[in-house]
KEKE-3310 file (N, C-alpha, C; in steps of 0.2 Angstrom, whole numbers, plus 5000, padded with zeros to 4 digits):
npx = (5004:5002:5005:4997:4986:4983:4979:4967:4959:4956:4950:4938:4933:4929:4920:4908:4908:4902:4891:4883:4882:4874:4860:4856:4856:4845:4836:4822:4814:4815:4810:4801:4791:4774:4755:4745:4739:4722:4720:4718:4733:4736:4742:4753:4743:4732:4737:4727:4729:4736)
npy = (4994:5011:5027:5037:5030:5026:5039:5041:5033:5038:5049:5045:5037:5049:5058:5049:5045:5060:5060:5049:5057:5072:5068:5067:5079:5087:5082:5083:5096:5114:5125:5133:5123:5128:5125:5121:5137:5140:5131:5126:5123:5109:5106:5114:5096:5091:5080:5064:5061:5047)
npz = (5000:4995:4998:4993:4991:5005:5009:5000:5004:5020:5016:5012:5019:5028:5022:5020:5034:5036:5028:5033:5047:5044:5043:5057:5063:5058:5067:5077:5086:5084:5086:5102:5111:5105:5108:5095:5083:5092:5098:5117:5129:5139:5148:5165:5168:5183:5191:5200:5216:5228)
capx = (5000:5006:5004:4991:4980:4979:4975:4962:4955:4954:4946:4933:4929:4928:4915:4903:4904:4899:4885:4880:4879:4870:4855:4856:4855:4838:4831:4820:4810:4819:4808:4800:4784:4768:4750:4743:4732:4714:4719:4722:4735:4732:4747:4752:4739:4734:4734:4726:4731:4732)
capy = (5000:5016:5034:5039:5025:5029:5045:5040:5029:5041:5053:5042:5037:5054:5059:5043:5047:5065:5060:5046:5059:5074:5068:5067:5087:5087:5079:5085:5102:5117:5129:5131:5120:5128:5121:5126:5141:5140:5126:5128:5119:5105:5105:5106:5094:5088:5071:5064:5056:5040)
capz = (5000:4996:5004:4991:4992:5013:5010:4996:5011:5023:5013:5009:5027:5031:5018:5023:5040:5037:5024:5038:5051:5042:5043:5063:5061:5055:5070:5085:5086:5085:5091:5107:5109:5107:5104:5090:5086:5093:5104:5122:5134:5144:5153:5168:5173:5189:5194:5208:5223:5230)
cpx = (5004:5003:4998:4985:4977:4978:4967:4957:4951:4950:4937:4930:4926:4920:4907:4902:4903:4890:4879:4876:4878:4863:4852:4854:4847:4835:4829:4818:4815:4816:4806:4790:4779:4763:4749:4737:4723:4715:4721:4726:4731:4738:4751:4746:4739:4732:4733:4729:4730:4727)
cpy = (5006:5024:5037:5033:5026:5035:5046:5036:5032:5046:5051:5041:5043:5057:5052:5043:5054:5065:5056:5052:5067:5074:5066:5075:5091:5085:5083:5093:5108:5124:5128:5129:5123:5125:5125:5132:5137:5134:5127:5123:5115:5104:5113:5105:5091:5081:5069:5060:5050:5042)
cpz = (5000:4999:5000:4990:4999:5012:5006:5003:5016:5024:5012:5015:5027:5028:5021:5028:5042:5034:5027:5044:5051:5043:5051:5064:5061:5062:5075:5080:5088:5089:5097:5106:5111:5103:5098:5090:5087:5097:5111:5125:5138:5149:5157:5169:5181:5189:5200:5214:5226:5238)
residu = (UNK:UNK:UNK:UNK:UNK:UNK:UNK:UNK:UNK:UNK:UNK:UNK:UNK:UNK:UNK:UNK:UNK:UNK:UNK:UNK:UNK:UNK:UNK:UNK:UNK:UNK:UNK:UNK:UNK:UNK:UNK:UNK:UNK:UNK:UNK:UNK:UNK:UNK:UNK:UNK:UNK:UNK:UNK:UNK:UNK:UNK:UNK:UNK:UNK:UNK)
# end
């Protein structure tokens, strides 16, 4: 193996574990959660007691 073949390698890695962990980015709500309009909260609620 010669020194351009490992760096072709590691390049490559490198790209497939960006392209893999990309789309982790995307996830979950970025704002802050409200209901929507015309609807009201239901939290907090109460719950009862033993």
């Amino acid at each position: 193996m010669n020194r351009h073949s490992g760096v072709v390698r590691i390049v490559t890695l490198l790209v497939i574990v960006c392209v893999l962990a990309l789309p982790l980015g995307a996830c979950g709500k970025k704002a802050s959660p409200e209901p929507p309009p015309g609807k009201q909260t239901e939290f907090p609620r109460h719950y009862p007691r033993r």
